[in-house]
N, C-alpha and C positions, 0 to 999 in steps of 0.2 A: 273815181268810183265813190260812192255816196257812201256815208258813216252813220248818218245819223239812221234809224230804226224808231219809227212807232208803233207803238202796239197799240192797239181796239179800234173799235168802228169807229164811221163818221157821221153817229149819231149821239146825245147824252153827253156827260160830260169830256165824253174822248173829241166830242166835233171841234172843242175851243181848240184844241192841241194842232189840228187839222186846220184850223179855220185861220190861226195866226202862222201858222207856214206860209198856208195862203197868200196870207197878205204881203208876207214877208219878203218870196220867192225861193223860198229854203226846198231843195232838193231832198227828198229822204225818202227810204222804201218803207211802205204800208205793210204791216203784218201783221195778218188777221190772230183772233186769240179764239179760241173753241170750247166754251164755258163748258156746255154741254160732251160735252170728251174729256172736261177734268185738264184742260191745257192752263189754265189759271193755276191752276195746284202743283202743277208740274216743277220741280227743283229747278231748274233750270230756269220758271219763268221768277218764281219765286225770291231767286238771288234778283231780278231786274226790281220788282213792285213786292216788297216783303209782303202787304196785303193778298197777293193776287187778283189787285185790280188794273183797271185798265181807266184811263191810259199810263201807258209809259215808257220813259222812251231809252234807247243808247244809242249811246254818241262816242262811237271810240270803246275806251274802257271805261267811261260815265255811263253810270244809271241813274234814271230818276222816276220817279212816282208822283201822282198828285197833277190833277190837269191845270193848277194855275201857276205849280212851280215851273211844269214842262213849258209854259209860255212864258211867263218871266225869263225861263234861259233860254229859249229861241232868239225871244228881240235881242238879251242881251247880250247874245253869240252876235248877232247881224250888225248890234249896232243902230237897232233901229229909234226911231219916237214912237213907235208904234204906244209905247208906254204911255207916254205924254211929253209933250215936248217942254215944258218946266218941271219945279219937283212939286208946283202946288197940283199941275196937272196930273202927274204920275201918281200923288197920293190921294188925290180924289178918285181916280181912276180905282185903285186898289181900295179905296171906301168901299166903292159903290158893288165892288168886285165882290166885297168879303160881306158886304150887309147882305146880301142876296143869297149869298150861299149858307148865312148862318140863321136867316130868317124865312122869307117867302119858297124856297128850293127846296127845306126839307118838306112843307105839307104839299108842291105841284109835287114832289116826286110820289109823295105818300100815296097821293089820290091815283097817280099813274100806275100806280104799282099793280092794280089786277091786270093791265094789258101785256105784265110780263108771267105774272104768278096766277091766272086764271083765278086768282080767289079775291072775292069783293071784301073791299074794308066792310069794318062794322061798320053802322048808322053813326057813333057816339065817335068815332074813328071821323067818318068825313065829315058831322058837323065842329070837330075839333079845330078841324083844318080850314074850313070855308073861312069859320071864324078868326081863325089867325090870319089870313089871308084877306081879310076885307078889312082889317086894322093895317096889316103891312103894303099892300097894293096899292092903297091913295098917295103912302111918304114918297115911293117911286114916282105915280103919276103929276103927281104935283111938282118934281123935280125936272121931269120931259118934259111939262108943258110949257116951262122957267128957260129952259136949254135944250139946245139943240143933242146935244148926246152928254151919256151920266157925266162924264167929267168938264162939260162947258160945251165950248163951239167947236172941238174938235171930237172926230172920231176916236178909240183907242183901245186898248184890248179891255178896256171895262164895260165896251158896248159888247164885247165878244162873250165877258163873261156872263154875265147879265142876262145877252140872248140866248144863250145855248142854256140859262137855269130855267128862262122864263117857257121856254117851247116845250117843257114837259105839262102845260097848260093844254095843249094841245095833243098830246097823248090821255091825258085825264076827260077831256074836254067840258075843262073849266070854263064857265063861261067870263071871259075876259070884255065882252062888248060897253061894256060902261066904260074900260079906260081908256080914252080916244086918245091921247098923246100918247100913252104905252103905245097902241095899236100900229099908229101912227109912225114913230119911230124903228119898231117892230119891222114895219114893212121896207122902212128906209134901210136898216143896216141890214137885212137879209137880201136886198134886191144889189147887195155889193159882189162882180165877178168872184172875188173872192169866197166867195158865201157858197156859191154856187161850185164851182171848181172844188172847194173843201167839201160838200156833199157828195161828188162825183156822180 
């Protein structure tokens, strides 16, 4: 019988959690979270994600919160390289994992945010962000056109992270057409079984 439990969609940043299962072949039951019914608030979920966010997962009598810790202790439940298979790899991997998330991720998510909250940024709001985002999108693109995935020649879950911050591009609908290696690589690590099976 399966122990481990994840919670939220497999979309945003719940899909990395989904997406490195995936890859993994870790068995676990999906369970949906009901924003809109106040199930995030609920005590019960509360003890799992003190936030009330999602994703998050239990494993046993483990909880955890946070969609890149939840993948850190997948692979290193499994045992996998998923991480990288040296430790320059695995900390490039997690570079590339946390630049993204601390830089380009919060203005795609900003500009995405009326296709959740029906209300449009201000003017001074989206040219904020374009702006930040035409200084940070080259440091990425110039890194894929150098290497084949962020952390070198292999795949790893920093291509996971990475992809699942960068496709809120595609909820905003940021025009990303000028970075042809992003683009490029984009289509490579999304066109993986895995990718696809984690989206269901």
């Amino acid at each position: 019988m399966t122990t481990i439990k994840l919670y939220g969609p497999r979309m945003g940043s719940a899909l990395r959690a989904h997406w490195v299962a995936a890859e993994l072949g870790t068995k676990y039951e999906s369970v949906a979270v009901d924003f809109a019914k106040g199930e995030n608030r609920a005590e019960s979920f509360l003890k799992i994600s003190p936030m009330g966010q999602v994703p998050a997962l239990v494993d046993g009598d483990f909880n955890l919160a946070e969609s890149m810790a939840i993948c850190s202790y997948l692979i290193d439940t499994a045992g996998s390289d998923l991480g990288g298979k040296t430790a320059q790899q695995r900390a490039l991997a997690w570079q590339w994992s946390l630049w993204t998330a601390l830089n380009p991720h919060p203005h795609l998510s900003k500009l995405a945010q009326p296709m959740w909250t029906k209300q449009a940024n201000s003017p001074e709001d989206e040219a904020e962000c374009k702006a930040a985002l035409a200084k940070y999108l080259p440091i990425l693109e110039a890194r894929l056109a150098a290497n084949p995935f962020v952390a070198g020649s292999d795949f790893t879950v920093g291509d996971i992270n990475v992809a699942c911050a960068l496709a809120y591009a595609a909820y905003s609908k940021y025009d990303m057409a000028a970075y042809t290696a992003i683009n490029a690589w984009q289509t490579k690590v999304t066109s993986r079984p895995a990718f696809n099976h984690a989206r269901g």
